[in-house]
LOZAMAR-295574 format. One record per residue (C-alpha): residue in three letters; x, y, z. Coordinates in nm, 3 decimals. Layout:
{pt "ALA"; {X; Y; Z}},
...
This chain:
{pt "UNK"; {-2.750; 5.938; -5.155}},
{pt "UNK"; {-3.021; 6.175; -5.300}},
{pt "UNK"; {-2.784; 6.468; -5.260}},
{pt "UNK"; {-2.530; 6.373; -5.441}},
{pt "UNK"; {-2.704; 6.201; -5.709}},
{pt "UNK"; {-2.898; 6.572; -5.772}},
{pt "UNK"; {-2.571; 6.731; -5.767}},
{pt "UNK"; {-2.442; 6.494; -6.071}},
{pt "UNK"; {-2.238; 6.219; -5.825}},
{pt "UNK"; {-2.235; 5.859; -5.877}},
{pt "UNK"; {-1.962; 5.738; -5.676}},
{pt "UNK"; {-2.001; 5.674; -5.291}},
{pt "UNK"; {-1.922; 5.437; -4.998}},
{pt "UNK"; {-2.248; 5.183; -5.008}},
{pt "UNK"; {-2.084; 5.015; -4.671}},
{pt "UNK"; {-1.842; 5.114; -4.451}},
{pt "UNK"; {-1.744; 4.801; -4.283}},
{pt "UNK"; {-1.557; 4.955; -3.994}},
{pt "UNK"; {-1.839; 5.169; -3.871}},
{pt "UNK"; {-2.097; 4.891; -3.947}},
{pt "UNK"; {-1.963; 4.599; -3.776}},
{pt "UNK"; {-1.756; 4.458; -4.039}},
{pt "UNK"; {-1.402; 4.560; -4.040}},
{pt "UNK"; {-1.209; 4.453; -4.332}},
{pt "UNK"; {-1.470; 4.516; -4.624}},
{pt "UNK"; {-1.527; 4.834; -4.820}},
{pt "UNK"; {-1.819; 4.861; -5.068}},
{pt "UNK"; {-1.809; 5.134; -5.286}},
{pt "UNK"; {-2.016; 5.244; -5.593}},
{pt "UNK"; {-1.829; 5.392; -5.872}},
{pt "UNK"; {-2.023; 5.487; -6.162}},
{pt "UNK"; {-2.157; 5.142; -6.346}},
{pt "UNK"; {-1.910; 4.945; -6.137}},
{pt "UNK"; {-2.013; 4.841; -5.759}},
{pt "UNK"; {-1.632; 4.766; -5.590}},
{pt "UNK"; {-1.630; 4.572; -5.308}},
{pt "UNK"; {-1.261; 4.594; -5.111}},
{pt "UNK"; {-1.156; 4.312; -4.874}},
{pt "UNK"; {-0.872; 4.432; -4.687}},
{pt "UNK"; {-0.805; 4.064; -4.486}},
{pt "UNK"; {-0.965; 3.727; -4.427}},
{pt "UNK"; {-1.251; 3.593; -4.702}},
{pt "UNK"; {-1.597; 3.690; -4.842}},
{pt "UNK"; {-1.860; 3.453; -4.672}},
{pt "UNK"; {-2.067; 3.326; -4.947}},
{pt "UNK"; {-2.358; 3.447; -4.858}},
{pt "UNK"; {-2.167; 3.825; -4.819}},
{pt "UNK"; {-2.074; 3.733; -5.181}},
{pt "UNK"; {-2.459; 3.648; -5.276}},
{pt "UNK"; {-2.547; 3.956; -5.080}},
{pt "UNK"; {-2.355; 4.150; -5.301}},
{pt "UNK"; {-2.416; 3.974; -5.657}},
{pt "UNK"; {-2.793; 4.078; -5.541}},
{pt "UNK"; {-2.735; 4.418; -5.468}},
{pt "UNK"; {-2.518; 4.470; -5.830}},
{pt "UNK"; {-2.816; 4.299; -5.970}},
{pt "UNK"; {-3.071; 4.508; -5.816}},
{pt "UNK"; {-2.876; 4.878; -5.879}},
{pt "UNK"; {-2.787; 4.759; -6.235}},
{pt "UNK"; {-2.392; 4.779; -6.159}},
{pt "UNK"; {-2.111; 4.509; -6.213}},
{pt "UNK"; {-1.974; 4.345; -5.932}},
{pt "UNK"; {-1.554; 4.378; -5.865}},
{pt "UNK"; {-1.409; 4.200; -5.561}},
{pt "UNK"; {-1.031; 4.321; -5.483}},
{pt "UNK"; {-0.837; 4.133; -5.245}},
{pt "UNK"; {-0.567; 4.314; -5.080}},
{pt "UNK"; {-0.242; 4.172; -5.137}},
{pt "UNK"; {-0.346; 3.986; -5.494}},
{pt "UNK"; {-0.226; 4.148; -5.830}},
{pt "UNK"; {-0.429; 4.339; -6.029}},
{pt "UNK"; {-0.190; 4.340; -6.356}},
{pt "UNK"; {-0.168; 4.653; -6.565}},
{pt "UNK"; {-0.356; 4.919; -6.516}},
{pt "UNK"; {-0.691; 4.897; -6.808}},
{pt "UNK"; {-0.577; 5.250; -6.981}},
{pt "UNK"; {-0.885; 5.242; -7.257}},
{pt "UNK"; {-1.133; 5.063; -7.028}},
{pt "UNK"; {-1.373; 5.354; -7.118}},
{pt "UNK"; {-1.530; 5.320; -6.789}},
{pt "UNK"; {-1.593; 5.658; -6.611}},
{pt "UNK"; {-1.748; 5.796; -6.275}},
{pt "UNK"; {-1.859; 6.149; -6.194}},
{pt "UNK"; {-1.844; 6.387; -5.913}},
{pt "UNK"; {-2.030; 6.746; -5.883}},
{pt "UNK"; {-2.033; 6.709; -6.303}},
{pt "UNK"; {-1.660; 6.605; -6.333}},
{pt "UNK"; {-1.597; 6.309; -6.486}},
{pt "UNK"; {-1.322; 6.015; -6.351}},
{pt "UNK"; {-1.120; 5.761; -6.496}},
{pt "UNK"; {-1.251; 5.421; -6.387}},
{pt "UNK"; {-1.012; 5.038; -6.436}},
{pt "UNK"; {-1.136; 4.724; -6.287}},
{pt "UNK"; {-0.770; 4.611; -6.265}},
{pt "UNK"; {-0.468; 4.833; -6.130}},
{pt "UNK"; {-0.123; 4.759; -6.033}},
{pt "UNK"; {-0.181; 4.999; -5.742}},
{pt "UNK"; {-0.395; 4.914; -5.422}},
{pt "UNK"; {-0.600; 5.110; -5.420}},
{pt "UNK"; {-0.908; 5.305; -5.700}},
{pt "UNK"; {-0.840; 5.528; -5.907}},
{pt "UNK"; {-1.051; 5.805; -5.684}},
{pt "UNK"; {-1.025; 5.799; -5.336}},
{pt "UNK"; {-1.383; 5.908; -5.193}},
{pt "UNK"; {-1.305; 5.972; -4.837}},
{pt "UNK"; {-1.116; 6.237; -5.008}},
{pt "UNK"; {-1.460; 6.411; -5.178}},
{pt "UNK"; {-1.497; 6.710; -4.882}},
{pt "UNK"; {-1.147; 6.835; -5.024}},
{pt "UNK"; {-1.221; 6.784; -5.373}},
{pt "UNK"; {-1.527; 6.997; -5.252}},
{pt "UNK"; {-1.373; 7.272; -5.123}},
{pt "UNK"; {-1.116; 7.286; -5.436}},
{pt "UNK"; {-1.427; 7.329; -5.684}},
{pt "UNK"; {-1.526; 7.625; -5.438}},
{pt "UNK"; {-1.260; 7.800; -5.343}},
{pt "UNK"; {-0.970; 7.792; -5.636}},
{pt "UNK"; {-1.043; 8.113; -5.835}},
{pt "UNK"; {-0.915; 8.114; -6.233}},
{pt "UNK"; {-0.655; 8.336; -6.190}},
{pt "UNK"; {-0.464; 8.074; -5.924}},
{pt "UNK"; {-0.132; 7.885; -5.927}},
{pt "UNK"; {-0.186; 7.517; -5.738}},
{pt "UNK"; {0.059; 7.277; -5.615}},
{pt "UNK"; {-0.102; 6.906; -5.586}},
{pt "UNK"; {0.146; 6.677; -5.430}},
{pt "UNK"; {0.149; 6.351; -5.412}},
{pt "UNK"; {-0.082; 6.370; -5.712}},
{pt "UNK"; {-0.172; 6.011; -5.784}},
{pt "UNK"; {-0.410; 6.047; -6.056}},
{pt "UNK"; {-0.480; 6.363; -6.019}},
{pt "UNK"; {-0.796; 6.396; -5.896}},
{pt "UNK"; {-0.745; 6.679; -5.704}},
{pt "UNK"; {-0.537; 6.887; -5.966}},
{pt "UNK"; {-0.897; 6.841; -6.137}},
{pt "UNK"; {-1.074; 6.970; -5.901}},
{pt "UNK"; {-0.882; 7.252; -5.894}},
{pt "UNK"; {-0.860; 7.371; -6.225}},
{pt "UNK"; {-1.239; 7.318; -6.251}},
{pt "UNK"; {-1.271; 7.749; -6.254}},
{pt "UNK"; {-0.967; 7.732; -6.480}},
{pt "UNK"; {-0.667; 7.775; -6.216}},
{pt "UNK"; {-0.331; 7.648; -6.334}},
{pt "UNK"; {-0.196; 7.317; -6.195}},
{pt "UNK"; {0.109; 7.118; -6.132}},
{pt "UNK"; {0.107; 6.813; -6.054}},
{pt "UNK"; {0.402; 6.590; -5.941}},
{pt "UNK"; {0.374; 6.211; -5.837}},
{pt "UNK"; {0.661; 5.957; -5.920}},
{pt "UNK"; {0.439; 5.682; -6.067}},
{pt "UNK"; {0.399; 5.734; -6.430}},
{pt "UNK"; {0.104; 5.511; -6.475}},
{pt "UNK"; {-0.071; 5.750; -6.222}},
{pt "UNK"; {0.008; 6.067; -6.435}},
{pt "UNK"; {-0.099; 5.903; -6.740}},
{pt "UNK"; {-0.423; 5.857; -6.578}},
{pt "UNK"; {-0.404; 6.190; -6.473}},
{pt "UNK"; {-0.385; 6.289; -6.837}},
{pt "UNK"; {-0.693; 6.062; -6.912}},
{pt "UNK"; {-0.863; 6.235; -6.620}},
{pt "UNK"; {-0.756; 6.597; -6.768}},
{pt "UNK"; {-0.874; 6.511; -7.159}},
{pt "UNK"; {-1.229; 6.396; -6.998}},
{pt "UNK"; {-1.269; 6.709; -6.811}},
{pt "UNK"; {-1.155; 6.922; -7.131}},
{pt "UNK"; {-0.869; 7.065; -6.909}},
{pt "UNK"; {-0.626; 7.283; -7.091}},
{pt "UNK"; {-0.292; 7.152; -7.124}},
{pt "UNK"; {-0.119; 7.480; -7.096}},
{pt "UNK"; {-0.237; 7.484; -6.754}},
{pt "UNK"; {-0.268; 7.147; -6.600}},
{pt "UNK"; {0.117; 7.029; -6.598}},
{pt "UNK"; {0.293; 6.687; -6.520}},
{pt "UNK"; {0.566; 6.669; -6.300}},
{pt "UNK"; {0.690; 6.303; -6.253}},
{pt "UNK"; {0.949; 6.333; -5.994}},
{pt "UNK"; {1.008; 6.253; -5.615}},
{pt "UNK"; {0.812; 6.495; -5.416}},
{pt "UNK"; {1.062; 6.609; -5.199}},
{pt "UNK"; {1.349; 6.780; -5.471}},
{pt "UNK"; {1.055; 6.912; -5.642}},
{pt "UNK"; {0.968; 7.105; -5.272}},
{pt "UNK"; {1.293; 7.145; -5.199}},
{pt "UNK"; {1.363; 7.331; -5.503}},
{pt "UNK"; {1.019; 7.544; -5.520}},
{pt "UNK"; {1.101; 7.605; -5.152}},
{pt "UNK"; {1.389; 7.761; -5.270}},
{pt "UNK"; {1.628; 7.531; -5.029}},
{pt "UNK"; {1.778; 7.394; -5.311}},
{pt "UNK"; {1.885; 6.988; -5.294}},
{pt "UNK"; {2.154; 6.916; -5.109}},
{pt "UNK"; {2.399; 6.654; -4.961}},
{pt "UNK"; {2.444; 6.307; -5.086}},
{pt "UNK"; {2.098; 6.368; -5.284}},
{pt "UNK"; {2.235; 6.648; -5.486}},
{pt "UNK"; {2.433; 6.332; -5.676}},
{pt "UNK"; {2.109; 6.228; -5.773}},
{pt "UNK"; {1.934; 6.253; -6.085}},
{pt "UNK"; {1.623; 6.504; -6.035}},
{pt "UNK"; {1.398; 6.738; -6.277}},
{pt "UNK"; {1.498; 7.100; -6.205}},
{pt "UNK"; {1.264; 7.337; -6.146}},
{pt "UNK"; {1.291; 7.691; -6.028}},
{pt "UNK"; {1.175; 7.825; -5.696}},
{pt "UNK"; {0.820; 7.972; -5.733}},
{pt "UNK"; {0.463; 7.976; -5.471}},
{pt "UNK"; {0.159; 7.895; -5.509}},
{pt "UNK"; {-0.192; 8.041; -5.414}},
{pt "UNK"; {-0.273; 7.692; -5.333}},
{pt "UNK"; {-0.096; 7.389; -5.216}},
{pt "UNK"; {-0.272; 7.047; -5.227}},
{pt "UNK"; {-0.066; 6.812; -4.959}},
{pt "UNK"; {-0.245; 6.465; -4.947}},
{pt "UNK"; {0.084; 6.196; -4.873}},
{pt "UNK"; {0.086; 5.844; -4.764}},
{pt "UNK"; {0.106; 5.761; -4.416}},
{pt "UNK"; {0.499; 5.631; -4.477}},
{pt "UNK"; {0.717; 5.579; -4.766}},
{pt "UNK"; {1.028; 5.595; -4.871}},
{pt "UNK"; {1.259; 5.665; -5.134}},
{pt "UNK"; {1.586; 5.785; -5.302}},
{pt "UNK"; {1.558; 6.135; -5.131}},
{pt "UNK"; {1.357; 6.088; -4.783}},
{pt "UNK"; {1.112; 5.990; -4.590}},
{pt "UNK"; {0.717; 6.032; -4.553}},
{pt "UNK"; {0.612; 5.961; -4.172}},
{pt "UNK"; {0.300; 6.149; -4.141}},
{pt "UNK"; {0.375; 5.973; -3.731}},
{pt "UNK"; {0.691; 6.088; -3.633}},
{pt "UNK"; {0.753; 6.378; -3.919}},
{pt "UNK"; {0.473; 6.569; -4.068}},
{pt "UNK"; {0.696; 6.928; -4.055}},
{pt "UNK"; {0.947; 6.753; -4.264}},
{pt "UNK"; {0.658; 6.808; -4.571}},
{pt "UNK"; {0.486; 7.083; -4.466}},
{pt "UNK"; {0.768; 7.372; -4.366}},
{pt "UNK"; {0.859; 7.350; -4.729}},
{pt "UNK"; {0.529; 7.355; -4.833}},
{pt "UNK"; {0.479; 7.690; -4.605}},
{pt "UNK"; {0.825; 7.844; -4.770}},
{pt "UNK"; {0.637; 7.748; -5.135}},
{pt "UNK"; {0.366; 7.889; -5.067}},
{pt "UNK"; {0.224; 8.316; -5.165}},
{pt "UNK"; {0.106; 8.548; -4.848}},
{pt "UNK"; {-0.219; 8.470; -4.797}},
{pt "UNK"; {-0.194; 8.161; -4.979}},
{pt "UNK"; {-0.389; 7.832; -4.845}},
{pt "UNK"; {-0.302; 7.471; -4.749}},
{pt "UNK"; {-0.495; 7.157; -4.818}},
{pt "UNK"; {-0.309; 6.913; -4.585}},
{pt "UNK"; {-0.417; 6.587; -4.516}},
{pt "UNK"; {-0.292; 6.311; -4.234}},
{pt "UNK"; {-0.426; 5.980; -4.265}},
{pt "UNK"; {-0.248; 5.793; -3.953}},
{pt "UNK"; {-0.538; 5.629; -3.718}},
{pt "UNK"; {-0.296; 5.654; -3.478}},
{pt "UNK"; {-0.264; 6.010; -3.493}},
{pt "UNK"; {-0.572; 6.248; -3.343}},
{pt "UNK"; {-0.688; 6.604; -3.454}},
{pt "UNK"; {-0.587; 6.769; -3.181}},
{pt "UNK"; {-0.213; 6.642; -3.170}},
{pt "UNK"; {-0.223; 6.711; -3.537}},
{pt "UNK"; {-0.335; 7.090; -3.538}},
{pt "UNK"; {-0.047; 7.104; -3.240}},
{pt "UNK"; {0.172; 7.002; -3.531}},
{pt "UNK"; {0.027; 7.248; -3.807}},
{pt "UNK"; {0.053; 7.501; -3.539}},
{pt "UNK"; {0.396; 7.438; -3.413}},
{pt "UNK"; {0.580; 7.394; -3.842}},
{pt "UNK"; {0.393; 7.743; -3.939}},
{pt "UNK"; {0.578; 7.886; -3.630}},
{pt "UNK"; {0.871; 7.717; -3.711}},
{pt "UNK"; {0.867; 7.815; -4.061}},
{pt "UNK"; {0.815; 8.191; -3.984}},
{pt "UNK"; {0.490; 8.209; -4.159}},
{pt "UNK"; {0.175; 8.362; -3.938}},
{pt "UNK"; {-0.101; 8.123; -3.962}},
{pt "UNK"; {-0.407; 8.326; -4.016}},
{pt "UNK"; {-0.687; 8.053; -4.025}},
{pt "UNK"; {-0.716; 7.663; -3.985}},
{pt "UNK"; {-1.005; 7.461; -4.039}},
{pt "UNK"; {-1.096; 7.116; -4.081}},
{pt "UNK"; {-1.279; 6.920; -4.284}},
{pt "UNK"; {-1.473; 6.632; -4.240}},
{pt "UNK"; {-1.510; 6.342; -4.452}},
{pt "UNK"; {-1.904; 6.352; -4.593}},
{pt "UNK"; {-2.165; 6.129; -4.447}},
{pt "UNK"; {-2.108; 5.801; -4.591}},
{pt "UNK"; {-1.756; 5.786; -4.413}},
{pt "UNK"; {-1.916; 5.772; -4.081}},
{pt "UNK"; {-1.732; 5.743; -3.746}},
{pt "UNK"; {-1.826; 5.630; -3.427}},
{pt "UNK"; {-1.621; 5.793; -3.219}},
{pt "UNK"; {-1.531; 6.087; -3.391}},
{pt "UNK"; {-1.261; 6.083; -3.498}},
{pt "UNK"; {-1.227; 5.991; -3.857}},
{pt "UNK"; {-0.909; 5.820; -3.960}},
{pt "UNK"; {-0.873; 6.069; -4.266}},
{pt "UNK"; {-0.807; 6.433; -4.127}},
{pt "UNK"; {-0.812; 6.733; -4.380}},
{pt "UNK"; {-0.684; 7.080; -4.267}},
{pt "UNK"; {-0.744; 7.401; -4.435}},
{pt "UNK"; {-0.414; 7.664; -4.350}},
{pt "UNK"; {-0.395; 7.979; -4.452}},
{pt "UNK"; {-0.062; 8.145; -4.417}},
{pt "UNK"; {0.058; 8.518; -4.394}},
C-alpha cells in the first residue's frame, strides 16, 4: 500500500475475505484502528490470534464487529481520525449503524470528486451518510448539499466538514427523505398521498454534479430504493436535477446485478428522461477490492448529460 501511504492514505482493505478464500470477514485498516468485520459464523481463535498479531505488529488497535450485534451510540468525541489523499475522516469504534463511518470500496469515486469538481460547482450528494463524498467534493471549494435522513450521520458529516476546515456557507445539511428532496429539485413537485406528509421544502434548482450512491433496498414514508427492479425510479429525477453538461456519480451495489445490464439501464432512464447522454464511464474499485471474476459487486458510473 506504498501508493497510497505516499499520497497521505491510511485507510485500506488489509483482507478481502471473499476474493481470498474467506467469505464472511473483512479486515480493514483505518487510521490507528485495524477493523476486522465478520459478516456470519465466528472468528476461529487462531484467526483471532492472527489478527491480535498483526495489530501488534502495525502498531494499530484491534476492533471485531459482528454483524447483527449492537454497537450503542455512535462515539461523537472519540477523537479518532483517518485520512485519505490529505483529507481527514471521522473515526468511532462503536456505531448504531452497520457499517464504518467511510466506506473504502467507495475511494475511486471519492477520487474522481477531488479531480474533477471545480470551485465554482453546485453538487448534489444523496444518500449522504456521513458525508464523505460531499467532502470530497468541496475539496477545490465547490458548494455542497447534502441530504440523508439519519441525523447521527449528518452530525458526523459536520464533524467530517469542521476537520477538513470546510466552509459552512457552502457545505449544507439537508436531513430529509431523499426522494421529496428530488422530487422537488426535479421540479415534479410531491404529490399524491405523500403530499400529506411532512417534508422540508426546497425549490427546484440543478446541479453541475450529482453524487447518487443508495442502498441496494429500502424503504420509507415516500418510496422505495430497489437498485434490482427500479434504478430509473432515482436516477430520471436525478437527470431532470441536473445542468447541461452536468455529470453523474451513480453507484449500484446489487451482486446480482452486472455492468452490462446496468449501463442498459443508465442508457435506457437518460433516454427516457429526454436528456442526451454524452459520455459514460466506469470506475473501478482500487486494487485492494480485488475480484476474481470481474465483476466487482460495487459498480460506479460516470454520466454526463446534455
Amino acid at each position: 500500500m506504498g501508493r497510497l501511504q505516499a499520497e497521505g492514505t491510511d485507510c485500506w482493505r488489509v483482507f478481502h475475505g471473499v476474493a481470498e478464500g474467506r467469505p464472511g470477514l473483512a479486515v480493514d485498516r483505518y487510521g490507528p484502528l485495524l477493523l476486522a468485520q465478520l459478516f456470519h459464523g465466528e472468528l476461529e481463535p487462531e484467526d483471532l490470534q492472527a489478527l491480535q498479531s498483526l495489530a501488534e505488529d502495525q502498531e494499530l488497535r484491534l476492533v471485531v464487529w459482528r454483524r447483527g450485534q449492537g454497537r450503542g451510540a455512535p462515539d461523537m468525541d472519540s477523537g479518532l481520525t483517518c485520512c485519505e489523499e490529505g483529507q481527514r475522516f471521522a473515526l468511532a469504534e462503536r456505531s448504531p449503524g452497520l457499517d464504518p463511518w467511510l466506506f473504502l470500496d467507495f475511494r475511486a469515486a471519492r477520487r474522481w470528486l477531488r479531480a474533477h469538481v471545480p470551485a465554482d460547482a453546485s453538487v448534489l450528494n444523496l444518500f449522504a451518510y456521513t458525508c464523505t463524498a460531499g467532502v470530497a467534493a468541496a475539496r477545490q471549494g465547490a458548494e455542497v448539499w447534502n441530504v440523508d435522513f439519519g441525523r447521527w450521520c449528518l452530525e458526523v458529516g459536520g464533524r467530517n466538514q469542521d476537520l477538513n476546515g470546510l466552509d459552512p456557507e457552502r457545505f449544507h445539511f439537508w436531513r430529509e427523505d431523499v426522494f421529496p428532496i428530488l422530487w422537488q429539485l426535479s421540479g415534479k413537485g410531491v404529490r399524491g398521498r405523500a403530499a400529506r406528509r411532512e417534508f422540508l421544502r426546497v425549490e427546484p434548482r440543478l446541479f453541475d454534479v450529482v453524487v447518487l450512491d443508495p442502498p441496494t433496498l429500502a424503504r420509507s414514508p415516500f418510496g422505495k430504493v430497489d437498485l434490482v427492479a427500479d434504478y430509473p425510479a432515482m436516477l430520471k429525477p436525478c437527470l431532470l436535477a441536473l445542468r447541461p453538461g452536468g455529470r453523474i456519480l451513480a453507484t449500484n451495489h446489487a451482486a446480482g446485478v452486472d455492468r452490462e445490464t446496468w449501463e442498459q439501464v443508465l442508457r435506457r432512464t437518460a433516454e427516457k428522461a429526454g436528456r442526451e447522454l454524452l459520455a459514460l464511464q466506469f470506475l473501478a474499485p482500487e486494487e485492494d477490492f480485488p475480484s476474481p471474476d470481474g465483476q466487482p459487486p460495487l459498480k460506479i458510473a460516470i454520466l454526463s448529460a446534455g
